[in-house]
C-alpha positions in Angstrom: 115.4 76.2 71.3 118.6 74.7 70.8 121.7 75.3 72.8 123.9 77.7 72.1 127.7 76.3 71.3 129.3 78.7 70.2 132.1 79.7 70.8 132.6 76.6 72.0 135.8 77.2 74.6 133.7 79.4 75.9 130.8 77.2 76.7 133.7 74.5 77.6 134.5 76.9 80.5 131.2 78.1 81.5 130.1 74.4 81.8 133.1 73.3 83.8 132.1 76.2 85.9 128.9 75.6 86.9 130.6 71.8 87.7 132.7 73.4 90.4 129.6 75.3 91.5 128.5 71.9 92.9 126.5 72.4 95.8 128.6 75.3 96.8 127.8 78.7 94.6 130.2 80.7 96.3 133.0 77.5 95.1 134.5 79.4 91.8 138.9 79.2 93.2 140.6 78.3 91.5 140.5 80.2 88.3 138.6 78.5 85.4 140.7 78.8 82.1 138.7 80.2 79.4 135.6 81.7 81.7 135.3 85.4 81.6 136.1 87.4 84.3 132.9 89.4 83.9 131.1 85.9 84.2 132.7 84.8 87.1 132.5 88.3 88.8 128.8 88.1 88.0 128.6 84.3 89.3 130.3 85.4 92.6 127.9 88.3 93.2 125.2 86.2 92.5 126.1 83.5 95.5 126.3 86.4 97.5 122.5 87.5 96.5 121.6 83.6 97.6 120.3 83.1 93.9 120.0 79.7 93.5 121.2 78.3 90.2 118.9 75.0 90.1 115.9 77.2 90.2 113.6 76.4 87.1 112.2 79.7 87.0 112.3 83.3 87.9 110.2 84.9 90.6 107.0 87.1 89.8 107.3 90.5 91.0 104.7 92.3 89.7 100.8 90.8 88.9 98.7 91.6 86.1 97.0 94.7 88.3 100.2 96.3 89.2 102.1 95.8 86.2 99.6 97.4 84.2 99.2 100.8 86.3 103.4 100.7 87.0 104.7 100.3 83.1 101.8 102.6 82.3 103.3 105.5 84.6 106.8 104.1 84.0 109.3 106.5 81.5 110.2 104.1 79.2 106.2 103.6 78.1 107.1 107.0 76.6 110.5 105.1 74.4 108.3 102.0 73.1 107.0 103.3 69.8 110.4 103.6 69.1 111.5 100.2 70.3 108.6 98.6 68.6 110.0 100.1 65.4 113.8 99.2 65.5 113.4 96.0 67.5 110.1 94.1 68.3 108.4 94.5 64.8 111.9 93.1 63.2 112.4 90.1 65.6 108.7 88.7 64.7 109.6 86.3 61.9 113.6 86.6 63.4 113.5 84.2 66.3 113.9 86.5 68.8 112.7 88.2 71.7 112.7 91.8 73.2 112.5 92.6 76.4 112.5 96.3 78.1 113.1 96.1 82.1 113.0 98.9 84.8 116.2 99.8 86.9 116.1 97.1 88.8 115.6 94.1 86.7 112.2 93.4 86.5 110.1 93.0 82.8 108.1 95.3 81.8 107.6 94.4 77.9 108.4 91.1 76.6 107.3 90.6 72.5 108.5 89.1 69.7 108.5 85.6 68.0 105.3 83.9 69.1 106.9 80.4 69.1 109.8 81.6 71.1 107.9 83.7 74.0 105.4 80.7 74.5 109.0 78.3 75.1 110.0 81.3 77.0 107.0 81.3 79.4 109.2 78.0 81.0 111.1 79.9 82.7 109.3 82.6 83.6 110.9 85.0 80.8 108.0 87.3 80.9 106.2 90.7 81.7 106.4 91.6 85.7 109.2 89.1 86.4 112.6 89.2 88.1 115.4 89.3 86.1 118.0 91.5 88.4 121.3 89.4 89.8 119.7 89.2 93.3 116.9 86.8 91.9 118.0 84.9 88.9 121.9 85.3 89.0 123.8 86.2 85.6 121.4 87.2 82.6 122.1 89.9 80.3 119.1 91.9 81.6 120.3 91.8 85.3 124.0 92.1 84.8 124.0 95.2 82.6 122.3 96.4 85.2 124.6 95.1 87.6 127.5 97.1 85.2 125.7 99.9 83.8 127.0 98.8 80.3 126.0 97.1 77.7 126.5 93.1 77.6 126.0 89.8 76.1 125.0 86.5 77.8 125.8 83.1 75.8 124.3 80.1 76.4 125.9 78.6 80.2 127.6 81.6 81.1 124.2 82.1 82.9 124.0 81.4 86.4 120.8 79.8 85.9 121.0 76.5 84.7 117.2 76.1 82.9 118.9 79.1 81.0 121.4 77.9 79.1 119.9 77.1 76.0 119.0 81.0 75.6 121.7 83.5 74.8 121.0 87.4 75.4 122.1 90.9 74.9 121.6 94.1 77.3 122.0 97.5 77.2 120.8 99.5 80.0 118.9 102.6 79.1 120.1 105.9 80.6 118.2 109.2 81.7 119.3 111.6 78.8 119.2 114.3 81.4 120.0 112.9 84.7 122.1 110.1 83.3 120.1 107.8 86.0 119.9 104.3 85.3 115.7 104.1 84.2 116.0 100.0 82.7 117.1 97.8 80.4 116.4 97.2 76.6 117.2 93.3 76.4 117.4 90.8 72.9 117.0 87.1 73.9 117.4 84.2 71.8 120.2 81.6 69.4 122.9 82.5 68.4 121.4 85.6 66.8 120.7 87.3 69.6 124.8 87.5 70.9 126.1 87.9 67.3 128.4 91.1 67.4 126.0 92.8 65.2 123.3 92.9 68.1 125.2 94.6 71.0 125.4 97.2 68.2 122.0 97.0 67.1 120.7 97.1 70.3 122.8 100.2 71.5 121.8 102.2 68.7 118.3 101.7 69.6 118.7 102.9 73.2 120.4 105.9 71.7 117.8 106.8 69.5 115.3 106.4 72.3 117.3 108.7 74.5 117.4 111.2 71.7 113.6 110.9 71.1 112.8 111.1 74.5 115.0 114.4 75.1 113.3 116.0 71.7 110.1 115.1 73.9 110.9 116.6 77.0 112.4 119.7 74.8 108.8 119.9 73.6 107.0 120.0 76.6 109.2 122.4 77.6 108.3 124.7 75.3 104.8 123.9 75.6 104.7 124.8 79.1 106.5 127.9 78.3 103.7 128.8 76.0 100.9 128.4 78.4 100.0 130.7 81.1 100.5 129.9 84.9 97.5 128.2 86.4 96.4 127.8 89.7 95.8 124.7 90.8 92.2 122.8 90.4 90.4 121.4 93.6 90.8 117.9 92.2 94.3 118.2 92.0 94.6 119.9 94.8 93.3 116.9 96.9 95.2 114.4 94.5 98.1 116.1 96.1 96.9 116.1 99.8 96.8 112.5 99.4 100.2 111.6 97.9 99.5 112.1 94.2 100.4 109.9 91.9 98.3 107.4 89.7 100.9 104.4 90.3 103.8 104.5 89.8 107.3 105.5 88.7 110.9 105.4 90.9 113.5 107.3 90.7 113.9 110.1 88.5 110.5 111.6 88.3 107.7 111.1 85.7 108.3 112.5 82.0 104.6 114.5 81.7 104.9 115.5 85.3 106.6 118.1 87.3 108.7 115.8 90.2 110.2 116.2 93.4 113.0 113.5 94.2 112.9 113.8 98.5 113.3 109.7 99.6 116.8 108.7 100.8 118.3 112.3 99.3 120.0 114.8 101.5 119.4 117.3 98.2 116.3 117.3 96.5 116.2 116.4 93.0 113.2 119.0 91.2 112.4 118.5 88.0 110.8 120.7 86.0 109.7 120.8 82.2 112.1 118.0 81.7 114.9 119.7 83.3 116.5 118.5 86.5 118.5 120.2 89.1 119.6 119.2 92.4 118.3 121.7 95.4 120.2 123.0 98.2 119.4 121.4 102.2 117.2 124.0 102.9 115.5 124.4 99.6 114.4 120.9 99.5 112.7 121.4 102.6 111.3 124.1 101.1 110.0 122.6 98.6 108.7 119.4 100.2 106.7 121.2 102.7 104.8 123.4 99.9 104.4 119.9 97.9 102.6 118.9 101.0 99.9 121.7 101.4 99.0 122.5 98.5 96.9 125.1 99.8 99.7 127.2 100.5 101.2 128.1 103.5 101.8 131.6 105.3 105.4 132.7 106.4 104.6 132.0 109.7 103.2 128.3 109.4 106.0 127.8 106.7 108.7 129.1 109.4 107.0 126.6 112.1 107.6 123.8 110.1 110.5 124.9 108.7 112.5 125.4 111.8 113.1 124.2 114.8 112.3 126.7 117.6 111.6 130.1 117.0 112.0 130.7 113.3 112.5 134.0 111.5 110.3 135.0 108.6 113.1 137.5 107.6 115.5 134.7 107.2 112.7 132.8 105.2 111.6 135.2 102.6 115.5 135.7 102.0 115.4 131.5 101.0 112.6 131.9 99.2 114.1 134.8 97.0 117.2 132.3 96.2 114.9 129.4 95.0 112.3 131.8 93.1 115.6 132.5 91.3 116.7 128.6 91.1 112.8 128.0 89.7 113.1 130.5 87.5 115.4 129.3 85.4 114.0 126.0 84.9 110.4 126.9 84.6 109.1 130.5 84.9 105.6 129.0 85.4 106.4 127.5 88.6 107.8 130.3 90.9 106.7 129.9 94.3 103.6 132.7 94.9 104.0 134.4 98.0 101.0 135.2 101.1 100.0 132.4 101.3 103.6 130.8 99.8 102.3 128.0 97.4 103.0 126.4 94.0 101.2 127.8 90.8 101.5 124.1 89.5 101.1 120.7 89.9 105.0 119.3 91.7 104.7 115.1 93.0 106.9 114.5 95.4 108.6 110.7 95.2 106.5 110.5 99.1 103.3 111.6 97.5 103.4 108.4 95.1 104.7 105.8 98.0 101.6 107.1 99.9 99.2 106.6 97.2 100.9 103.2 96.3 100.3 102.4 100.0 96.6 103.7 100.2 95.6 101.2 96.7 97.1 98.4 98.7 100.2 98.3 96.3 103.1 98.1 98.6 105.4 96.2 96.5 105.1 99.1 94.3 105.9 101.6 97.3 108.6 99.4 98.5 110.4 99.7 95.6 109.8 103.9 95.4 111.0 104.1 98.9 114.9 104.9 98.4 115.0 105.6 102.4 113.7 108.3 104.9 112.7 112.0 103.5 115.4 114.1 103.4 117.5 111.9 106.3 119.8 114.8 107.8 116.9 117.0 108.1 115.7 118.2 111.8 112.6 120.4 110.5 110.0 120.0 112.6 107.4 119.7 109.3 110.0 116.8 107.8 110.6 115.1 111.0 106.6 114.8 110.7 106.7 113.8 106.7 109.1 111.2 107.4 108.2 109.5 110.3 104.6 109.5 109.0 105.8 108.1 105.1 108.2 105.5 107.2 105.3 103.9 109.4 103.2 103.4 106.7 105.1 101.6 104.8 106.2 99.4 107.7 103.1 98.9 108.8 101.9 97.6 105.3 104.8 95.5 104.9 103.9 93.9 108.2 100.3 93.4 107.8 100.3 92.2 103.7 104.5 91.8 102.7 106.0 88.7 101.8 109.2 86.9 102.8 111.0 89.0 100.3 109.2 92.0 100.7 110.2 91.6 104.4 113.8 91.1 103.8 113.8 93.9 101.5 112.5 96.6 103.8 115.1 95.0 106.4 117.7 95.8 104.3 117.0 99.9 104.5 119.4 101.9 107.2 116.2 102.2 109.4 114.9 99.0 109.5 118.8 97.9 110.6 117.6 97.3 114.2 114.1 96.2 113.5 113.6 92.9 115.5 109.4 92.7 114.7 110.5 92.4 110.9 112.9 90.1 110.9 110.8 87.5 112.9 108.0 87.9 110.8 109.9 87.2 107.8 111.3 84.0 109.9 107.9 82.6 109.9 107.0 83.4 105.8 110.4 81.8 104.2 110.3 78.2 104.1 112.0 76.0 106.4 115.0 75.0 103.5 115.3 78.6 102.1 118.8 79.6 102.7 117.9 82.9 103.4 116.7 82.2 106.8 120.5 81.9 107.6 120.9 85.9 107.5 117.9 86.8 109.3 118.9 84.4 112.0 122.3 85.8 112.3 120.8 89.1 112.2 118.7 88.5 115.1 121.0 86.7 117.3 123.1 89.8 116.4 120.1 92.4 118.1 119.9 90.2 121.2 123.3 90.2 121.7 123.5 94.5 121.3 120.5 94.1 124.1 122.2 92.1 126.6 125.0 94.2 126.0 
């Protein structure tokens, strides 16, 4: 691969750049003529994410195991036929590379030019690795992310230094319904791969993706519409009871599935039949305590959990005549039956796949699901219970099996602010010259000083 020179006052000030870096990332004052302020933005919050640009490699996030179950589950499996089409197949004899990331930087798909992903195995360019700001610094993958717009990469303007002979462009791939942020579709290569004609290219793939994946959810739509309601099955049933999911996806709900968004939300997302709506306080805590017994639930049971003290079933049934009529619009088929109250189908709730994650072992996978506590402003007695039950889990794995960076990254959620046992034990996983160990030290001499306060 050679390095990518052009245009060359460019690379002039993206070299001189990464000179000032030095052995001080965060050293970028003054103003470098001729470096872009995008770049330098993107350099700056990179130093703040610790990434270190003499690494020779990016970190693996995801092993074979859970890489295969995650991008299998993931939304954008659904959107490959049609990247394989306009991109990979074309970039085979074209010295290039496509790559197609999840929201939060990591690889899912990497193909293209066999000669060129072999060179690009060097540095770790490949399925289940890091490629978000935080880990690797500027890249196109991570910092249209970063942006939430589409963006080219040339040669040192990465923050990476084993990098620069690659040049890249990314366009982040929205939710054609949610708008939602679900990855990245990413070109990496020569000079090819930043040439104006790819940032178009590459954005009128995405586009076409989000059309096909629309028409898709349009058709299952009308599929479900077709079919009669059916009660649940006793498999399901107890797939549900157990957190239901079969691995894996984040944040806007599985495409084939009916979803329940609950983690980190005041207002439930519910999607239905491809169609998403955001739920009122109470509804969602409707709805999450009927995605949790499956079974059903009578009015009284449903008002215990529902509210704190003495509930009133009259108040109840008039909530549950508002969200029949919420349900009914997206999905006629899925209208809360009544005595017991239960769902006539199938409804995973973002906690039902972080428990399952957590019961195969896979807690990276669950860590990254876990967008913070159920429903955090609620007091019901039943979500109290949810929450407190889906929050110990997951600390308890991250203890016993986490990483350093798993570790640091469940330290960084609002309830793990205060969380002394977590911090230490990342202490003792990062290595003695990682300068992460900085930040958890301040952090901890920070909790012993609010004690002694």
């Amino acid at each position: 691969m050679t390095n990518l020179l052009h245009p060359e006052p460019r690379q002039r000030a993206a070299l001189a750049g990464h000179e000032r870096l030095g052995s001080d990332p965060g050293n970028l004052t003054p103003e470098i003529p001729g470096l872009r302020n995008l770049i330098k933005e993107s350099w700056q919050r990179s130093a703040s994410f610790k990434a270190n640009p003499d690494n020779a490699a990016a970190p693996l996030a995801l092993d074979w195991e859970e890489l295969e179950d995650y991008r299998r589950q993931h939304p954008l499996a659904a959107i490959m036929p049609v990247i394989n089409k306009l991109l990979v197949q074309p970039s085979h004899d074209s010295g290039l590379l496509v790559a197609v990331g999840d929201e939060v930087g990591r690889l899912l798909w990497v193909d293209g030019d066999p000669t060129l992903q072999r060179r690009a195995e060097g540095m770790m360019f490949v399925p289940g690795a890091d490629w978000s700001e935080a880990s690797v610094g500027t890249s196109a993958p991570g910092t249209a992310l970063a942006l939430g717009r589409g963006i080219q990469i040339a040669g040192a303007e990465h923050y990476q230094r084993t990098v620069h002979p690659w040049s890249c462009t990314a366009v982040p791939f929205h939710d054609p319904d949610s708008g939602a942020v679900l990855g990245v579709v990413d070109i990496t290569g020569t000079a090819t791969a930043v040439a104006p004609h790819t940032l178009s290219l590459v954005e009128a793939t995405v586009a076409a993706a989000q059309a096909q994946l629309r028409v898709e959810r349009l058709q299952l739509a009308a599929e479900l519409a077709r079919k009669p309601a059916r009660r649940r099955s006793p498999s399901a049933a107890a797939r549900q009871g157990q957190g239901g999911t079969e691995g894996g996806r984040v944040q806007e709900g599985s495409l084939y599935r009916n979803s329940l968004q609950l983690l980190g939300r005041d207002q439930a997302l519910l999607s239905l039949g491809g169609r998403t709506v955001s739920l009122s306080a109470r509804h969602s805590e409707i709805l999450a305590l009927l995605s949790a017994h499956p079974d059903g639930l009578s009015a009284e049971e449903l008002c215990s959990l529902l509210y704190p003290g003495d509930g009133s079933t009259i108040t109840l049934r008039a909530e549950m005549v508002r969200l029949r009529k919420v349900i009914q619009q997206l999905s006629p088929d899925a209208v809360p039956g009544s005595r017991p109250y239960r769902l006539p189908v199938d409804l995973v709730p973002d906690t039902g796949q972080v428990l399952s994650c957590l019961q195969r072992g896979a807690h990276r996978i669950a860590l990254e699901i876990y967008r913070g506590g159920v429903l955090p402003r609620s007091e019901a007695p039943g979500i109290l219970d949810l929450r407190n039950r889906v929050s110990s889990l997951l600390r308890e794995a991250v203890l016993t099996d986490g990483s350093a960076e798993s570790l640091l990254k469940y330290a960084a959620l609002p309830e793990a602010r205060d969380d002394v046992v977590i911090r230490r034990a990342a202490l003792r996983l990062l290595p003695p010259r990682s300068p992460k160990r900085a930040a958890v030290v301040a952090d901890l001499e920070r909790l012993e000083a609010e004690l002694r306060a």
